[in-house]
C-alpha positions as CSV (number, residue, x, y, z in Angstrom):
1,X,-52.7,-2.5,-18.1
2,X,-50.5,-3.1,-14.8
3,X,-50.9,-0.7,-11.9
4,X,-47.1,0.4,-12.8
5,X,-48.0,1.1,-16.2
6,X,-51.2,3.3,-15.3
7,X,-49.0,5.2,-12.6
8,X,-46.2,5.8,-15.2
9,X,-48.8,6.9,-17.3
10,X,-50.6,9.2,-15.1
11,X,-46.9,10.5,-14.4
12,X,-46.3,11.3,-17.6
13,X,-49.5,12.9,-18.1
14,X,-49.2,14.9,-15.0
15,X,-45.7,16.0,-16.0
16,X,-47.0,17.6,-19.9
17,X,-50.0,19.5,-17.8
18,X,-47.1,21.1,-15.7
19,X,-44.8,22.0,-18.5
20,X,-48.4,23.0,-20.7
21,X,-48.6,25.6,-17.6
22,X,-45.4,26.8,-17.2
23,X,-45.0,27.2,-21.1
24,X,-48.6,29.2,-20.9
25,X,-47.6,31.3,-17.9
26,X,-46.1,33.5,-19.9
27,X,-48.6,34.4,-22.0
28,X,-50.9,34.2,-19.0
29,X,-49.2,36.9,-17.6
30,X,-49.1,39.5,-20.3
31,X,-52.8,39.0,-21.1
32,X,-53.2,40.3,-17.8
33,X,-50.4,42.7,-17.7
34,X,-52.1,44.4,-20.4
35,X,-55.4,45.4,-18.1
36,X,-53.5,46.2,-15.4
37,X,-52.3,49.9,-14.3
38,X,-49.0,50.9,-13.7
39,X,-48.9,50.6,-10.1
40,X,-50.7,47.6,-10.1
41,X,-48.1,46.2,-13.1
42,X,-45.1,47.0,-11.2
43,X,-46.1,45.8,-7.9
44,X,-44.4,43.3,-5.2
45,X,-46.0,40.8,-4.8
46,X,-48.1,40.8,-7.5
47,X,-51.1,40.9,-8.7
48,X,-51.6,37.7,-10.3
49,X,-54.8,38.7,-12.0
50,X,-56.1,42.4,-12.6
51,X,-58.9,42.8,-9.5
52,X,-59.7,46.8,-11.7
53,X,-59.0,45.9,-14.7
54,X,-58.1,48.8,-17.3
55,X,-58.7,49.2,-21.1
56,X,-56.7,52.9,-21.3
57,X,-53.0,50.6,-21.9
58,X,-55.0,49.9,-25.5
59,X,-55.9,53.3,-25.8
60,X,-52.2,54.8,-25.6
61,X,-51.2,51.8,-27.6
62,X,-53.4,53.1,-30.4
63,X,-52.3,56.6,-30.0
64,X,-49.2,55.0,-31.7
65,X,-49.5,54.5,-35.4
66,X,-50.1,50.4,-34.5
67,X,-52.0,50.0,-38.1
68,X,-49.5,51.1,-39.8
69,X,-47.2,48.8,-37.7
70,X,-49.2,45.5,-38.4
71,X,-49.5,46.4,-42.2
72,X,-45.4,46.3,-42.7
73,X,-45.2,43.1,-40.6
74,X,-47.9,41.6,-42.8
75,X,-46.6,42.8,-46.1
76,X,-43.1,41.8,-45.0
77,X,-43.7,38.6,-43.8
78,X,-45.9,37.8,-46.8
79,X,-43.4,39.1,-49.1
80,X,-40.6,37.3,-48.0
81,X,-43.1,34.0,-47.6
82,X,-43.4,34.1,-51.6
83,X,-40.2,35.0,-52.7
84,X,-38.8,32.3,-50.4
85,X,-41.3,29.7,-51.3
86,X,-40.3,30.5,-55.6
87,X,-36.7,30.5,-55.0
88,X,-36.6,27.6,-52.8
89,X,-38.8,25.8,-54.6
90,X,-36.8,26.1,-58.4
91,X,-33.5,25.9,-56.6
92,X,-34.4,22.9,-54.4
93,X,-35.5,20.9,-57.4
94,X,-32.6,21.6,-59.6
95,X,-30.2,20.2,-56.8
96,X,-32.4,17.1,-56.1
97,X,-32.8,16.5,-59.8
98,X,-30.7,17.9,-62.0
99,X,-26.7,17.0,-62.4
100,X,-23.8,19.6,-62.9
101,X,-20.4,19.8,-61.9
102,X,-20.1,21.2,-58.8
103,X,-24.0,20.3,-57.3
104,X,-22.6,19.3,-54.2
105,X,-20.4,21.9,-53.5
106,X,-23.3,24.0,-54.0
107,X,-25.2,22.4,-51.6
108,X,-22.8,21.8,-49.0
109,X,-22.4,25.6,-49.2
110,X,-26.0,26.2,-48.7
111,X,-25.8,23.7,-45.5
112,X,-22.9,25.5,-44.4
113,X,-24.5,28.9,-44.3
114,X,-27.5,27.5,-42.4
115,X,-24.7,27.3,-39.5
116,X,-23.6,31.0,-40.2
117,X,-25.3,33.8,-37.6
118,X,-27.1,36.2,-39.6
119,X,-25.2,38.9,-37.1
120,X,-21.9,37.9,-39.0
121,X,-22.9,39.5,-42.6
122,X,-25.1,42.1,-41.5
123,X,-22.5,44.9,-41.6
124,X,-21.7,44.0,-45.7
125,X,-25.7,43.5,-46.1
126,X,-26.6,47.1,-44.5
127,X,-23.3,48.6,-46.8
128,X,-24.7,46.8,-50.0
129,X,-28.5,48.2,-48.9
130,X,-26.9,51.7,-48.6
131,X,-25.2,51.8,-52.1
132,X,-28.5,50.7,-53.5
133,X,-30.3,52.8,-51.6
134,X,-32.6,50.5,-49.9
135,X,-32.4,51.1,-46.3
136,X,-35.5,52.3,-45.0
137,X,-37.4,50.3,-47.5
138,X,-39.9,47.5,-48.4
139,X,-37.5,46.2,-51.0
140,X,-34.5,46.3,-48.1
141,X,-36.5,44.3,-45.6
142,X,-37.8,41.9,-48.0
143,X,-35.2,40.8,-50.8
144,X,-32.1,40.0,-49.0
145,X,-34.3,37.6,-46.9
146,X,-35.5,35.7,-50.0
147,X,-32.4,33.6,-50.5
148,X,-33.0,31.7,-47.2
149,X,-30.9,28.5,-47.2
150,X,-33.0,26.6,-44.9
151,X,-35.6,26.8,-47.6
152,X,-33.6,25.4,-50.4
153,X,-32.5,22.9,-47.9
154,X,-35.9,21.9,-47.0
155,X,-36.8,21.8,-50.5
156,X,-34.2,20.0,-52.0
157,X,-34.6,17.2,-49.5
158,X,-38.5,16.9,-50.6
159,X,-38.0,16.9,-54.4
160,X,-35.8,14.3,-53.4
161,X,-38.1,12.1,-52.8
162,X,-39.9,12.7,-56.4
163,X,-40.4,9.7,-58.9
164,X,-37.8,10.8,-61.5
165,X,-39.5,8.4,-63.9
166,X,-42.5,11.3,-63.8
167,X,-40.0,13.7,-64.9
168,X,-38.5,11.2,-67.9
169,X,-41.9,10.5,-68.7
170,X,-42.7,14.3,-69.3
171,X,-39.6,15.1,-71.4
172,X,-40.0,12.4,-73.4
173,X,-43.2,13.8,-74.7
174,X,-41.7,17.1,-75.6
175,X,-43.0,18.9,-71.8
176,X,-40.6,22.5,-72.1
177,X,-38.7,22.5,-68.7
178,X,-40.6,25.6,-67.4
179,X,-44.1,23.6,-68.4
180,X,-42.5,20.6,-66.1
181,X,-41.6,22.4,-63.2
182,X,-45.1,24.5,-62.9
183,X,-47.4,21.6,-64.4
184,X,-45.5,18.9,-62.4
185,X,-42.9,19.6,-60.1
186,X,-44.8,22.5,-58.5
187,X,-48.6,20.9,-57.5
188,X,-45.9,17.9,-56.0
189,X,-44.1,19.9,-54.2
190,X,-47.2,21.9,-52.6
191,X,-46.5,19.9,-49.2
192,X,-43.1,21.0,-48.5
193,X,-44.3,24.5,-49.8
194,X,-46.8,25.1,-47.4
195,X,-44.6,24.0,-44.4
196,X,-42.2,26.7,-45.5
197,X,-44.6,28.7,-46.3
198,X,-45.4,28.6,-42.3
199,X,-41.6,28.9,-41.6
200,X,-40.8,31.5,-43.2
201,X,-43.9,33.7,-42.2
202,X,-42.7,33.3,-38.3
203,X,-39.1,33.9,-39.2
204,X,-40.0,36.9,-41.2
205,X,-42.5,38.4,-38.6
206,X,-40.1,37.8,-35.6
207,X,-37.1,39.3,-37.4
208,X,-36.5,41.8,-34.5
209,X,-32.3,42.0,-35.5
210,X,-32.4,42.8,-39.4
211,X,-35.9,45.5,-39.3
212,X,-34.1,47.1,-36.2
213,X,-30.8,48.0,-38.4
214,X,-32.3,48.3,-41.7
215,X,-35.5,50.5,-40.7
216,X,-35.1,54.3,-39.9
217,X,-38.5,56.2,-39.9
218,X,-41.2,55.3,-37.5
219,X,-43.8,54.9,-40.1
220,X,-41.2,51.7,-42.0
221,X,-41.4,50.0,-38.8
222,X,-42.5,46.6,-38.4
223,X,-44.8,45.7,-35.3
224,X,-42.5,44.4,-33.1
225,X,-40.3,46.7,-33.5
226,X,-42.7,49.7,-33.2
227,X,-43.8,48.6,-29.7
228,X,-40.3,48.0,-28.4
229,X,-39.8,51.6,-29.6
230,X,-43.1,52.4,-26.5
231,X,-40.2,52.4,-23.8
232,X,-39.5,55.7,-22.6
233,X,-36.4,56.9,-21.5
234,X,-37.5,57.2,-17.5
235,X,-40.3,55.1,-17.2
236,X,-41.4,51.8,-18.7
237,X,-45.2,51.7,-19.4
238,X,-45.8,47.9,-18.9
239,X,-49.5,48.1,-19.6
240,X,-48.7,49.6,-22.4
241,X,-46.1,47.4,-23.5
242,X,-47.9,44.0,-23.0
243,X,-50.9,45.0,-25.1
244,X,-48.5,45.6,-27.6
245,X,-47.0,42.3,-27.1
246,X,-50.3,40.6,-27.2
247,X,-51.4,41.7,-29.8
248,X,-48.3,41.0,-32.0
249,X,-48.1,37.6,-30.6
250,X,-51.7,36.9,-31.7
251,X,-51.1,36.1,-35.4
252,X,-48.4,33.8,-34.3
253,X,-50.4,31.8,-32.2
254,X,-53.2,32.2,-34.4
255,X,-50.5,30.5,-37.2
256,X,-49.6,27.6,-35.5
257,X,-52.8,26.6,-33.9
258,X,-54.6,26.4,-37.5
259,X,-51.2,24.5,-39.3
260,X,-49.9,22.2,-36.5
261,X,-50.0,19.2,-39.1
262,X,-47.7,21.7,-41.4
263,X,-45.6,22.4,-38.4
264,X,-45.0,18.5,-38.1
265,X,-44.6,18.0,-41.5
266,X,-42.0,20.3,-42.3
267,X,-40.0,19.5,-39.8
268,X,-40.0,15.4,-40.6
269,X,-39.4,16.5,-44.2
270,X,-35.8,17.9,-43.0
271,X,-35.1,14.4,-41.8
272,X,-35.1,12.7,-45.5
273,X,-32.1,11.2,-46.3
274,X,-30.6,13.2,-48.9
């Protein structure tokens, strides 16, 4: 190796520890933000780590119903991770492998949505809740998130890739199409399905917009949401209001440090030519 390729090396290596840092910082700073007391949180310059540190922010944290807060998220997120995973998973395989008229329009309009802010249709969403009388429930926050066109997208693009011989083969010896998609299709599609399986969870759990305008009643209230809900109306309690943010950030981290191959994977999978 020539002495210009070790110092662009090193460069380059020196360069990723910096950004590592600066992307850490943050969390850095509100894992010490949540030991630190008020004064000590608010002052200039700061403290940049806690010389008396303080358990009492976790304390009034857990004055708040906070169990109750990381149940919805959990239930929620998990709920919408299996209905997206079944839905996008049947519909994704009948557009890759399965011909109708009109299949393309279909799935250009599934692309098309991707592009479409979820802001845009939730005034008709929250109207449709209301009539059904959903709002301020489980089954509000969880079943309009279900058909998630990123999923089907992601999906279709993998069963794309499936040897249709397999699926000849199967029908030919009398396989029923519901035996074929959860004897076959399903166990080959268990890649793609466990990358959105990751997506989804983190999408779900960080849905601050949709629980915020669907949720009424402190107990319904998701995590993040219930810990936003910590600022008062004249004073901020930053202690307070980091340990809540550390310790809803935790399962996310938690998440993508155990399924970083998953992470990788689903997001090469969107790249098959479809």
């Amino acid at each position: 190796m020539t002495i210009y390729e070790r110092s662009r090396s090193a460069a380059s290596n020196l360069l990723l520890v910096v950004a590592a840092l600066l992307f850490a910082f943050p969390f850095y700073w509100i894992l010490t933000g949540s030991f630190k007391i008020q004064t000590v949180a608010v002052s200039i310059p700061p403290e940049w780590f806690p010389l008396e540190p303080t358990v009492q922010n976790y304390v009034d944290l857990f004055k708040n119903p906070v169990w109750r807060w990381t149940f919805n998220s959990f239930f929620i997120s998990c709920g919408e991770m299996a209905g997206v995973c079944l839905v996008a998973s049947m519909a994704g395989y009948v557009l890759a492998k399965k011909s109708f008229p009109g299949r393309k329009i279909v799935f250009t309009a599934f692309v098309t949505a991707m592009a479409l802010p979820k802001q845009v249709i939730l005034v008709p969403l929250f109207t449709m809740l209301a009539d059904f009388g959903w709002i301020d429930s489980y089954k509000g926050l969880i079943l309009p998130a279900i058909g998630w066109p990123f999923g089907i997208f992601l999906m279709k693009q993998f069963a794309q890739t499936l040897p249709s011989e397999l699926i000849e083969a199967a029908k030919m010896d009398g396989c029923s199409e519901l035996r074929l998609f959860s004897r076959i299709i399903l166990p080959l599609l268990k890649p793609a399905i466990g990358a959105l399986a990751i997506f989804t969870f983190i999408n779900a759990w960080n849905d601050y917009f949709s629980q915020l305008i669907i949720t009424r009643s402190t107990p319904m209230m998701t995590l993040p949401l219930g810990v936003a809900t910590l600022k008062g109306e004249y004073t901020t309690p930053y202690g307070v209001l980091m340990a809540g943010a550390l310790m809803a950030s935790i399962p996310m981290i938690c998440v993508f440090l155990l399924f970083q191959k998953a992470f990788t994977q689903g997001i090469t999978m969107g790249a098959v030519k479809g």
